[in-house]
C-alpha positions in Angstrom: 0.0 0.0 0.0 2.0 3.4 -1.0 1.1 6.9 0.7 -1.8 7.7 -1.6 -4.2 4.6 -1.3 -3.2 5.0 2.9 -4.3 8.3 2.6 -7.5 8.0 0.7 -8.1 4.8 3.5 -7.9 7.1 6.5 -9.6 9.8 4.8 -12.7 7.1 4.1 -12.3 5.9 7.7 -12.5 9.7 9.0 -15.6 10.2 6.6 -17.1 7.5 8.3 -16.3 8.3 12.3 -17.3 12.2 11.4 -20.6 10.9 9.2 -22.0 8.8 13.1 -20.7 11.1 15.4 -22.4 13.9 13.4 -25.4 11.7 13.8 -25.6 10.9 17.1 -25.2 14.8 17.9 -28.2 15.4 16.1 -29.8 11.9 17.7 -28.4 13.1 21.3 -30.2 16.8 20.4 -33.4 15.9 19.5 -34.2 13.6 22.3 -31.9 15.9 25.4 -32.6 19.4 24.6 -36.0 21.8 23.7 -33.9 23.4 21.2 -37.3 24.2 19.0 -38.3 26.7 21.6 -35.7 29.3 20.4 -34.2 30.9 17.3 -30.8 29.7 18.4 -32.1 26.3 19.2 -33.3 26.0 15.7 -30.9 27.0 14.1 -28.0 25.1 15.6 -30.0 21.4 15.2 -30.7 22.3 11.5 -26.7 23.3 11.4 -26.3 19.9 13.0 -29.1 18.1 10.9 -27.9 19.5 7.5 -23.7 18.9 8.3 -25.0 14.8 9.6 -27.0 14.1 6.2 -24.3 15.8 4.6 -21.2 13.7 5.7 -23.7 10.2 5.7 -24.7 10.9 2.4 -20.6 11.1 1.5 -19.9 7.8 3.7 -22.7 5.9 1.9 -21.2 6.8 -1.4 -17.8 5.6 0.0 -19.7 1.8 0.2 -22.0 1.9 -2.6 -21.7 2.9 -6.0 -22.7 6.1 -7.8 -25.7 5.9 -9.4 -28.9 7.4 -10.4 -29.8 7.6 -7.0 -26.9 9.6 -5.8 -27.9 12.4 -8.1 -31.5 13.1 -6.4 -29.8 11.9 -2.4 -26.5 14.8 -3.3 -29.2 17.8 -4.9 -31.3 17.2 -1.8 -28.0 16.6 0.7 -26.6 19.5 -0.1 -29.6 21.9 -0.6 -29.3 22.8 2.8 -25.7 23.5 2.5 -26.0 27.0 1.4 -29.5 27.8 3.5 -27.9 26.7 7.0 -24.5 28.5 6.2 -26.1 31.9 5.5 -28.4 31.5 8.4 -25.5 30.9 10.3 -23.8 34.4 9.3 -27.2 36.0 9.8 -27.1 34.6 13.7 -23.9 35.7 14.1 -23.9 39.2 13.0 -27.3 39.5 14.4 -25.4 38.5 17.9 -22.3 40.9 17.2 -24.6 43.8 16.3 -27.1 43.2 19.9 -23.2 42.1 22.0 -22.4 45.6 20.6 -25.1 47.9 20.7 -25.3 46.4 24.5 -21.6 48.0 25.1 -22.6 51.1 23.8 -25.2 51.3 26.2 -23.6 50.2 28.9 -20.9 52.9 28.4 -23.2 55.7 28.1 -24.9 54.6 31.4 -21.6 54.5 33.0 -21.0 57.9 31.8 -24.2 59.4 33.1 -23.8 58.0 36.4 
């Protein structure tokens, strides 16, 4: 076995490990935590949810064949790619923006007082 084929082995084996751990996150989620009763909370299982089918979707290609199938499973798969990443730079701006305006705030309250 030379450097390459060890490579792509480990790589297939890391594929694999990151495809059920991202699973049971989203498993471990949904049945420990009410995280549909906030923005937040919806937002980071769908991050979870769209990153698990994702990597799965890669790991069962790694065991079965490309084939018409993996057309319709990758368009749907990775849909959410795009949707959950710009949500995710929404939340986060959204938090700098409220983390900053709160400073501001703060400081002209010291200021007064």
């Amino acid at each position: 076995m030379d450097v390459a084929d060890l490579a792509q082995a480990v790589g297939s084996v890391l594929i694999t490990i990151s495809a059920l751990l991202a699973l049971a996150v989203v498993v471990a989620h949904q049945m420990l935590a009410r995280w549909w009763r906030t923005p937040a909370g919806r937002h980071a299982w769908t991050f979870e949810a769209v990153l698990a089918l994702s990597l799965t979707l890669w790991a069962v290609r790694l065991a079965v064949p490309e084939g018409d199938w993996f057309l319709a499973a990758r368009l749907v798969a990775f849909a959410g790619v795009p949707v959950v990443l710009g949500w995710r730079l929404v939340v986060i701006v959204q938090t700098w923006r409220r983390s900053r305006r709160r400073r501001k705030e703060q400081r002209g309250e010291t200021e007064r007082g």
